[in-house]
C-alpha atoms as an extended CHARMM CRD file, in Angstrom:
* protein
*
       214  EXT
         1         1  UNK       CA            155.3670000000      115.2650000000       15.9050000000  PROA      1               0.0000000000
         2         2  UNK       CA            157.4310000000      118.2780000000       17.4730000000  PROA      2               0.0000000000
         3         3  UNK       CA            155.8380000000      120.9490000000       18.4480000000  PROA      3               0.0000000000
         4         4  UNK       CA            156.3660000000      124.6130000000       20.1200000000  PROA      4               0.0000000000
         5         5  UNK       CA            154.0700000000      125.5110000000       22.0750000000  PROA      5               0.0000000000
         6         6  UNK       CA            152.2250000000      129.4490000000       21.6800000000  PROA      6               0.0000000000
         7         7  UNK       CA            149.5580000000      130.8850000000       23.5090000000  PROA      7               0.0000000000
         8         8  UNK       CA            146.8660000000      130.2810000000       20.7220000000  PROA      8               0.0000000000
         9         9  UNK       CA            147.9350000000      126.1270000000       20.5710000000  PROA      9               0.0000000000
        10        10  UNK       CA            150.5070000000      123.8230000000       20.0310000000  PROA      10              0.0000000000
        11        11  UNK       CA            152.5940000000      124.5700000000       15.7410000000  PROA      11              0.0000000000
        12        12  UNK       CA            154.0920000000      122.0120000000       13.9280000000  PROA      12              0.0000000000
        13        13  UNK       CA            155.5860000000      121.6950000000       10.8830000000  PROA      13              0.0000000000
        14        14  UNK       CA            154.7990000000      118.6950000000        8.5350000000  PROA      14              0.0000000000
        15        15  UNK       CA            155.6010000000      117.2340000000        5.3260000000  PROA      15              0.0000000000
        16        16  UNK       CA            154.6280000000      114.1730000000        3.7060000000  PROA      16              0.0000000000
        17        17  UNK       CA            153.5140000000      112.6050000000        0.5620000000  PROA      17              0.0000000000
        18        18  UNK       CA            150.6290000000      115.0420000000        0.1940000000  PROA      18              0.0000000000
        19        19  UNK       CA            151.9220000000      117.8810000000        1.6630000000  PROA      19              0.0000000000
        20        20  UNK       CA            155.5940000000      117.8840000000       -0.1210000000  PROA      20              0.0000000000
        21        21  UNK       CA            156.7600000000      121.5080000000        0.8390000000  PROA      21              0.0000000000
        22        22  UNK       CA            154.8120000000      121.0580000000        4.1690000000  PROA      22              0.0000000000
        23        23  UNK       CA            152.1090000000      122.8380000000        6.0030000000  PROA      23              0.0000000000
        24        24  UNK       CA            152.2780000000      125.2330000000        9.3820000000  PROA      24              0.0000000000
        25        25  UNK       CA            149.6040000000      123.5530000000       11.3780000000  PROA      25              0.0000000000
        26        26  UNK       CA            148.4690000000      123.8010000000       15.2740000000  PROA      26              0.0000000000
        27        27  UNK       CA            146.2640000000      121.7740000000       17.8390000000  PROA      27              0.0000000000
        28        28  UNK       CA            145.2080000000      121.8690000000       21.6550000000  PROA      28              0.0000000000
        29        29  UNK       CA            147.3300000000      120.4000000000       24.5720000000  PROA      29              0.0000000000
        30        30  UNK       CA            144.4080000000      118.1660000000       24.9990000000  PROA      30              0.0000000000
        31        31  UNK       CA            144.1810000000      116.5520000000       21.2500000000  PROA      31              0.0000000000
        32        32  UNK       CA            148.2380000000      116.5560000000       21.1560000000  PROA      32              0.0000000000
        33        33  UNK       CA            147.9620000000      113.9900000000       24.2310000000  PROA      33              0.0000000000
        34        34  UNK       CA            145.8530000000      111.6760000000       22.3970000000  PROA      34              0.0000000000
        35        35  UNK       CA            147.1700000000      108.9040000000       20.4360000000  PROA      35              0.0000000000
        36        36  UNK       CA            145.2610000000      110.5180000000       17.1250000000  PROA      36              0.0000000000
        37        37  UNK       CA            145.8340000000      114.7590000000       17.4020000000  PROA      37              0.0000000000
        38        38  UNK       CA            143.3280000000      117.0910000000       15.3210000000  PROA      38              0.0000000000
        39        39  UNK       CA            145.6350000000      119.0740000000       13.2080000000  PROA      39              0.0000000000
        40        40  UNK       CA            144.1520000000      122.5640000000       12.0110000000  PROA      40              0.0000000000
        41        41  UNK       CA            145.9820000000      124.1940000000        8.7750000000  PROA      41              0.0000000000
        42        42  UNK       CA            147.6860000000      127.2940000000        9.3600000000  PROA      42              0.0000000000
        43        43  UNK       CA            149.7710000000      128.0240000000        6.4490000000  PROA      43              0.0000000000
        44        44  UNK       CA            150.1170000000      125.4530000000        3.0660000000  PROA      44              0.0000000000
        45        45  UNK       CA            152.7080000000      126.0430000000        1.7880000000  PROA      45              0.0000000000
        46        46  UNK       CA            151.7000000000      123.6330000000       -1.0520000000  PROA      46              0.0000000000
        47        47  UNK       CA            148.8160000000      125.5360000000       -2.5230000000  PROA      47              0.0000000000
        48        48  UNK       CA            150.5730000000      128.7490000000       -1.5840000000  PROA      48              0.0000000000
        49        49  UNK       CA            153.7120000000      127.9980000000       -4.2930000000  PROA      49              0.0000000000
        50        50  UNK       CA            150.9100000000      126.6350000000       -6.7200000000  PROA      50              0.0000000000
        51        51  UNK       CA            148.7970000000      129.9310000000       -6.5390000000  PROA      51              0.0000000000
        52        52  UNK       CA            152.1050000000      132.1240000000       -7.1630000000  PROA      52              0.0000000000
        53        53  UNK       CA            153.4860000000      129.8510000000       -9.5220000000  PROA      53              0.0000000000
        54        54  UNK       CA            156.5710000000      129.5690000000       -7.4330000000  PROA      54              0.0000000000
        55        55  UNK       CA            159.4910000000      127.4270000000       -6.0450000000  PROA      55              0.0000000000
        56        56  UNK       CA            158.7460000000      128.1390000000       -2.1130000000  PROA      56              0.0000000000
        57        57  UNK       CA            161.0950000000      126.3530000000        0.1900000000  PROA      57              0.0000000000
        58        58  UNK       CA            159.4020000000      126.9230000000        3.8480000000  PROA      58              0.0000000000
        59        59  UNK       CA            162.4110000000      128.4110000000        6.2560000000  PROA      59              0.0000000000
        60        60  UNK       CA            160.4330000000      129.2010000000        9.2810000000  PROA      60              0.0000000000
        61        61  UNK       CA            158.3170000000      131.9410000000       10.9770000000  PROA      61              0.0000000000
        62        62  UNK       CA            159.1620000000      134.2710000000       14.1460000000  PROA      62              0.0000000000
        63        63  UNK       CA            156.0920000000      135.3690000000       16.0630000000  PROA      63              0.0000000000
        64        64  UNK       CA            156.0620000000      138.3930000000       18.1070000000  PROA      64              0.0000000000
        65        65  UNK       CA            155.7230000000      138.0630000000       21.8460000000  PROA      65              0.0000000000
        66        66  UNK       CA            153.6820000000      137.5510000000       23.7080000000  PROA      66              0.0000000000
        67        67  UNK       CA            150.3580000000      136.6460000000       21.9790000000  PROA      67              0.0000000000
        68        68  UNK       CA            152.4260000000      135.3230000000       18.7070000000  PROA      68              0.0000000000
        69        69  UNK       CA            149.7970000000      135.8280000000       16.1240000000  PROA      69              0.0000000000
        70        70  UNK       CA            151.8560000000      138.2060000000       13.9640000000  PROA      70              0.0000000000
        71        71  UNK       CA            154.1370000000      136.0440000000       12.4260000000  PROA      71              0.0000000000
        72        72  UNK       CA            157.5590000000      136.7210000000       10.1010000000  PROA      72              0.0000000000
        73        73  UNK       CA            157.7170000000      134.2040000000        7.5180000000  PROA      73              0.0000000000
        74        74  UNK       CA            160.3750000000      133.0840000000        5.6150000000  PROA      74              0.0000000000
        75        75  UNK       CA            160.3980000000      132.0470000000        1.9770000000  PROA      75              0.0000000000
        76        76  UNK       CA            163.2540000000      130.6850000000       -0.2670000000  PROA      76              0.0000000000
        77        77  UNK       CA            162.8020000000      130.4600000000       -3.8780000000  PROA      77              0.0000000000
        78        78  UNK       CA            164.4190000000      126.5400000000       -4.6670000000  PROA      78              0.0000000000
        79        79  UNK       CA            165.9650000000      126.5780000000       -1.0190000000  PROA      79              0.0000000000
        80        80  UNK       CA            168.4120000000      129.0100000000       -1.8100000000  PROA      80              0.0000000000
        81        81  UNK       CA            170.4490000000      131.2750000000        1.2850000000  PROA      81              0.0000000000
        82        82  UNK       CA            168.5520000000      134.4450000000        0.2070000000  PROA      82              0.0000000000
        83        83  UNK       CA            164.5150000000      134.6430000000        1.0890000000  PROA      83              0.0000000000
        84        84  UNK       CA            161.5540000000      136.8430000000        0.9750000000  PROA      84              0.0000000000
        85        85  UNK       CA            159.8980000000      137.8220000000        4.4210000000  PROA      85              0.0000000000
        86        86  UNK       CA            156.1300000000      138.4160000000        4.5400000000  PROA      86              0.0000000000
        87        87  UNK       CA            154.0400000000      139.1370000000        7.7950000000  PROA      87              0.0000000000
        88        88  UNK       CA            151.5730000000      136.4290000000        8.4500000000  PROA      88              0.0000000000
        89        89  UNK       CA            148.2940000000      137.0390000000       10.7360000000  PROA      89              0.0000000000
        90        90  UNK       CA            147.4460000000      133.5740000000       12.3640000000  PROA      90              0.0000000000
        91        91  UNK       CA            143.9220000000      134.4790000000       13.6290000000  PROA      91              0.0000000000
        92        92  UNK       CA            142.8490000000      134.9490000000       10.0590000000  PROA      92              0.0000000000
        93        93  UNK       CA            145.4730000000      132.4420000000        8.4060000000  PROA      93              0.0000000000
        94        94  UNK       CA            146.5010000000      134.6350000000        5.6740000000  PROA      94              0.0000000000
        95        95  UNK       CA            149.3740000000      136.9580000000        5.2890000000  PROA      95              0.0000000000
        96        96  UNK       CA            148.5990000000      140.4570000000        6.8060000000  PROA      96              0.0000000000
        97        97  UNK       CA            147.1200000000      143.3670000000        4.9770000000  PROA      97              0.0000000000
        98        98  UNK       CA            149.5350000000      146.5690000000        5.0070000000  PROA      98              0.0000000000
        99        99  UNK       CA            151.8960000000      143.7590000000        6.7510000000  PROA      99              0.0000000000
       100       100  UNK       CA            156.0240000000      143.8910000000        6.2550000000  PROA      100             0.0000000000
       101       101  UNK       CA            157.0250000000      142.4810000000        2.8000000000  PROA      101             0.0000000000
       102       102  UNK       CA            160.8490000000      142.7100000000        2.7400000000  PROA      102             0.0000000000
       103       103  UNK       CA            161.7350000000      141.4630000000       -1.1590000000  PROA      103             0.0000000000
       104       104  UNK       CA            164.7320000000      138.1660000000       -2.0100000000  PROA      104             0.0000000000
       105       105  UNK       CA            168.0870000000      138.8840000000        0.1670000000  PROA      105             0.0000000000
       106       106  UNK       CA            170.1790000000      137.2800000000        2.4500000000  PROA      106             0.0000000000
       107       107  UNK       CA            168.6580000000      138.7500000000        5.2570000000  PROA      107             0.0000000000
       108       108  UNK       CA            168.0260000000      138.2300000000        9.2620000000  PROA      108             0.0000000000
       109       109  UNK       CA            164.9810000000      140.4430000000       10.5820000000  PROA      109             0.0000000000
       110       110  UNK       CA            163.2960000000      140.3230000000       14.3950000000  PROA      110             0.0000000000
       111       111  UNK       CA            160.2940000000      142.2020000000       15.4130000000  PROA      111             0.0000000000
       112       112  UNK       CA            160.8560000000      144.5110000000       18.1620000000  PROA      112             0.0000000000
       113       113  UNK       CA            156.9720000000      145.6770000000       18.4670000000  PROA      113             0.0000000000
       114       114  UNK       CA            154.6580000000      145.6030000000       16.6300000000  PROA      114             0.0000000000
       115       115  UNK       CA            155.4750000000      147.9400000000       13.9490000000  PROA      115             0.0000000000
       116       116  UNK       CA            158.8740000000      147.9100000000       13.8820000000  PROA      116             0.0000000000
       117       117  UNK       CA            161.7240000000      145.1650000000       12.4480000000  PROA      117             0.0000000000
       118       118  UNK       CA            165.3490000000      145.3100000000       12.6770000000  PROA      118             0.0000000000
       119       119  UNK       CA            166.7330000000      144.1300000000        9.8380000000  PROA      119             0.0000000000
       120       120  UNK       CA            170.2990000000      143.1320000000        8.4010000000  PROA      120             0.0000000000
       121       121  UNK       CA            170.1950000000      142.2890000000        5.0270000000  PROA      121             0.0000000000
       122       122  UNK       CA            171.8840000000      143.8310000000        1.7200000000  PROA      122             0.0000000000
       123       123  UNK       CA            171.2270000000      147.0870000000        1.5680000000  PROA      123             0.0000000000
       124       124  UNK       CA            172.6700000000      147.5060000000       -1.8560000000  PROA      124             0.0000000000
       125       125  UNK       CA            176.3910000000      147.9030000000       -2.4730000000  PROA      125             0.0000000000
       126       126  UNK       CA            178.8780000000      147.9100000000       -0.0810000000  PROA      126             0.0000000000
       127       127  UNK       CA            176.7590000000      146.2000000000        2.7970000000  PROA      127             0.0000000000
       128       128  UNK       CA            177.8950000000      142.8700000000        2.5610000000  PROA      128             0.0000000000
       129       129  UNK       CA            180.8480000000      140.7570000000        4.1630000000  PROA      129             0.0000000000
       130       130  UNK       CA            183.2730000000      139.2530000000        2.0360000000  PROA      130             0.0000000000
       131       131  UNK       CA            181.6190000000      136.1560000000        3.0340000000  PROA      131             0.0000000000
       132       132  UNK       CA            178.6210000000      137.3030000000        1.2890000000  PROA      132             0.0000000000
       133       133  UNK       CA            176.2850000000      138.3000000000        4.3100000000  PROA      133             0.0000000000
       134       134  UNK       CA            175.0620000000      141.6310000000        5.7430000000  PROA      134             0.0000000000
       135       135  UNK       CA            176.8910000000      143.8150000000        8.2220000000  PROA      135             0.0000000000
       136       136  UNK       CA            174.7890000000      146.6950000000        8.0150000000  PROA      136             0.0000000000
       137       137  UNK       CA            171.8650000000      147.0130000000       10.7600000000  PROA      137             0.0000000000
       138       138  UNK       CA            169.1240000000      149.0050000000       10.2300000000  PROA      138             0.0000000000
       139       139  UNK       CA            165.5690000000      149.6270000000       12.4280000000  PROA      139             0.0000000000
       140       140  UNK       CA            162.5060000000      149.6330000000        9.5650000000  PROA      140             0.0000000000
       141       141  UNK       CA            158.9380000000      150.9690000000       10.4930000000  PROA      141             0.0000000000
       142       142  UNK       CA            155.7330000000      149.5850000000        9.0990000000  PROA      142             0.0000000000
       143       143  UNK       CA            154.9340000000      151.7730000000        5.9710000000  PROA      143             0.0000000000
       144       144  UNK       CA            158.1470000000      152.7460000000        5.6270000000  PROA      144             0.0000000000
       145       145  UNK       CA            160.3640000000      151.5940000000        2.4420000000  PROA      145             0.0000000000
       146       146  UNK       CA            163.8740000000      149.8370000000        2.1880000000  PROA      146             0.0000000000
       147       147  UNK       CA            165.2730000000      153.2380000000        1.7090000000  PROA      147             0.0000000000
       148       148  UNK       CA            163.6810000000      154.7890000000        5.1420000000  PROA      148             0.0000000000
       149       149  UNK       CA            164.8540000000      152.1750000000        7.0250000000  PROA      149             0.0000000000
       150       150  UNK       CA            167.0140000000      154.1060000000        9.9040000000  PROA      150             0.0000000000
       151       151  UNK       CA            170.8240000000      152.5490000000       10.2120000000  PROA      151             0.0000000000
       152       152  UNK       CA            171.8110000000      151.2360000000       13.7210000000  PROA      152             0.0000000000
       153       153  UNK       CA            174.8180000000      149.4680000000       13.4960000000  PROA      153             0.0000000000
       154       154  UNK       CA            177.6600000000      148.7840000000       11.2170000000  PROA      154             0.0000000000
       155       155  UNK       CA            180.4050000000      146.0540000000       11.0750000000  PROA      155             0.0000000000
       156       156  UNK       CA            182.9930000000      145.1530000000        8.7630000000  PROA      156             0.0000000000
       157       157  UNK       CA            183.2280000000      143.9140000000        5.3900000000  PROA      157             0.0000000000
       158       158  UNK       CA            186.0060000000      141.3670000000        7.0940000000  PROA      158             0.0000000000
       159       159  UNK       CA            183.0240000000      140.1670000000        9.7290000000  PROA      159             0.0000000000
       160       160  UNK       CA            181.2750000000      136.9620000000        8.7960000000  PROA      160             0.0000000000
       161       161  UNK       CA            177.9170000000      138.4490000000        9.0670000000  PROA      161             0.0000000000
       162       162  UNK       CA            176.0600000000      141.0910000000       11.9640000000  PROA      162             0.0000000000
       163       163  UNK       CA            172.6580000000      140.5140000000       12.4820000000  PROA      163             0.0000000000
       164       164  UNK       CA            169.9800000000      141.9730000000       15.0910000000  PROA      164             0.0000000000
       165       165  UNK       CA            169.2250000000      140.9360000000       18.7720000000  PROA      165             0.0000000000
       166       166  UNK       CA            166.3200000000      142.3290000000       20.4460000000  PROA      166             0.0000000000
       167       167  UNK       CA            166.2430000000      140.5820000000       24.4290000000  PROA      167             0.0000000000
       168       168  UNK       CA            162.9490000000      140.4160000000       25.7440000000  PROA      168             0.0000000000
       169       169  UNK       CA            161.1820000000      138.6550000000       28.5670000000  PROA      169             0.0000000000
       170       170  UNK       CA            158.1550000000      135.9340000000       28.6160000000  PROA      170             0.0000000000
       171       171  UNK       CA            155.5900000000      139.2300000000       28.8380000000  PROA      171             0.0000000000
       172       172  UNK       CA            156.7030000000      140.5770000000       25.5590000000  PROA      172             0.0000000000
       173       173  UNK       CA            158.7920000000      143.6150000000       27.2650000000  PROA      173             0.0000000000
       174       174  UNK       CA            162.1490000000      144.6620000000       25.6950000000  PROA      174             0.0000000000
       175       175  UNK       CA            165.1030000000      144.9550000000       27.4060000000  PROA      175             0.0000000000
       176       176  UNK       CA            167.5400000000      145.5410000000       24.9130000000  PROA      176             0.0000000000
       177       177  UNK       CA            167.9150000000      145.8080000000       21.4990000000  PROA      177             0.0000000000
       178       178  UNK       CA            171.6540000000      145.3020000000       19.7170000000  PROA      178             0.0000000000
       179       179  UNK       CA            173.5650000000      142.7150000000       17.5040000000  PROA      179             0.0000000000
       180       180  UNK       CA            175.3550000000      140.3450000000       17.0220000000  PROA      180             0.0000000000
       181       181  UNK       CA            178.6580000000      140.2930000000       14.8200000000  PROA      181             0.0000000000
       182       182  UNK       CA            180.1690000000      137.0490000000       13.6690000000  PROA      182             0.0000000000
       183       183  UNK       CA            183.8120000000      138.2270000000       13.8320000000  PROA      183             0.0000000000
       184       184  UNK       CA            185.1400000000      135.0040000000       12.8920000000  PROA      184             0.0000000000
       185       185  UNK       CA            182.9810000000      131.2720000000       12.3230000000  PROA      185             0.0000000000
       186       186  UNK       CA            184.0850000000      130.7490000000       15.9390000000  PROA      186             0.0000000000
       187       187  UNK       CA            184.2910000000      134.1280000000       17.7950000000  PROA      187             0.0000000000
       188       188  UNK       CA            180.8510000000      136.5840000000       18.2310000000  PROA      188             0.0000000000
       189       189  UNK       CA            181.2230000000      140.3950000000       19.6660000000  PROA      189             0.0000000000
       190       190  UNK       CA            177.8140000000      141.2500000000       20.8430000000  PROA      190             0.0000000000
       191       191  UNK       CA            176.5400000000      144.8400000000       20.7130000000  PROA      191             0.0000000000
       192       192  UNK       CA            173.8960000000      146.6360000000       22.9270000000  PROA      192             0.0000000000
       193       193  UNK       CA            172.4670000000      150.1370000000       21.3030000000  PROA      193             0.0000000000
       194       194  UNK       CA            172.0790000000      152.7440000000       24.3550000000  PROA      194             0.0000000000
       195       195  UNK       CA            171.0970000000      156.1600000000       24.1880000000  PROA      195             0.0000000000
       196       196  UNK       CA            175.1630000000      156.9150000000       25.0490000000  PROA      196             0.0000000000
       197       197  UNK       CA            176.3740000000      154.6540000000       22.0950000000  PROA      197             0.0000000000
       198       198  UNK       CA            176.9480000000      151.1580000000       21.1920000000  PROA      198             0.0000000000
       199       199  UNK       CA            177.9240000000      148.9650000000       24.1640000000  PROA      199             0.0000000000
       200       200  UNK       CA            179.7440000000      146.1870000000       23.9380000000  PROA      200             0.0000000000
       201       201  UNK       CA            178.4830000000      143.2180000000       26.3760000000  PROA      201             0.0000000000
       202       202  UNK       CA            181.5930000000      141.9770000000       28.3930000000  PROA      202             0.0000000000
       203       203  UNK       CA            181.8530000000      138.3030000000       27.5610000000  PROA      203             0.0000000000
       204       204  UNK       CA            183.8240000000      135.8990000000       25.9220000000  PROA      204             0.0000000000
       205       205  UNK       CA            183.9510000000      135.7980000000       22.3000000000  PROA      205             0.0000000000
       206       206  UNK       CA            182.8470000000      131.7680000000       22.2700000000  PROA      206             0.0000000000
       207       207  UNK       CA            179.8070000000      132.3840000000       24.7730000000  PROA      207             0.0000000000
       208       208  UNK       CA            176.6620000000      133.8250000000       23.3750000000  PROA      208             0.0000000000
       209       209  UNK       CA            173.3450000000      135.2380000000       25.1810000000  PROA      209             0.0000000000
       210       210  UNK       CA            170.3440000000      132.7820000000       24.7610000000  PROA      210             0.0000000000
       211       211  UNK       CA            167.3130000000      134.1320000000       26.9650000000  PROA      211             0.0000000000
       212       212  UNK       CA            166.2560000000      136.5200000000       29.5790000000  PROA      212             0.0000000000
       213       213  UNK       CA            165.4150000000      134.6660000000       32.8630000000  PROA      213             0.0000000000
       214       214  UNK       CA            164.4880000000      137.6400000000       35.3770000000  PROA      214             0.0000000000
């Protein structure tokens, strides 16, 4: 099975006859090199639609660096575009007390510490592309609501979509923090937020930033 690896174990995600909308689960470097691994349950998302009595369609989690146990999780009623994001504590396996709940919405979030997301999503009307996705950044603070949420950036309605970047090295410190604007399906103008204004990063439109090496 694939795996990525995190500082608390080796996560996959599986699905099979028993688990049919899959299960987060983790194990050592050691049992992954055997022929027969010892998988420990992190998330079901199986019993989890059952006790809600809903359609959950498992889209992923985002961890924040570096120790990756506070997870963003991502939701989709049926499978559908739009999702619900819930903070998920993977010491205790269960979604975090007091943690981020951001409600159904075409959305794109990324922690940039630990009690702050950025967060494009639809912010109500007039915050969406003509293609149907957000161009309206905003920075949200935990305990704050939708309507607190402090705007960053702002594209067009003619963009594809904008969504958050925060660039940060292996030791969890951040570097930057912008986004990303989809001018076209092909072409991407990619913002950095200064205290002096928006900055535009001077590259081509087809080349995209993937990781901080040093």
């Amino acid at each position: 099975p694939y795996v990525s690896m995190r500082p608390d174990g080796l996560y996959n995600f599986w699905q099979d006859q028993t688990h049919v909308r899959g299960i987060v689960r983790r194990t050592t470097l050691d049992s992954y090199r055997t022929d027969n691994p010892q998988w420990e349950t992190v998330l079901d998302i199986d019993a989890l639609a059952q006790a809600e009595n809903a359609n959950w369609v498992y889209q992923g989690m985002s961890c924040l660096l570096p120790e990756e146990t506070r997870c963003l999780v991502y939701l989709s009623d049926g499978g559908r575009d739009a999702n619900v994001v819930r903070e998920f504590d993977t010491v205790h396996g269960r979604f975090a007390e007091g943690g981020f709940h951001l409600p159904e919405g075409k959305q794109t979030v990324t922690w940039l510490d630990a009690d702050t997301i950025l967060v494009a999503r639809d912010w109500g009307p007039g915050t969406m592309t003509e293609s149907g996705y957000p161009f309206v950044v905003k920075r949200l603070r935990r305990g704050q609501s939708l309507e607190q949420a402090e705007e960053l950036y702002r594209g067009t309605p003619q963009d594809v979509r904008v969504y958050p970047f925060v660039l940060r090295d292996a030791s969890g410190t951040v570097h930057a923090i912008g986004a990303g604007r989809g001018i076209n399906f092909f072409d991407n103008e990619y913002v950095v937020f200064t205290e002096r204004g928006n900055v535009p990063l001077p590259i081509p439109r087809k080349a995209s930033p993937s990781a901080i090496v040093d």
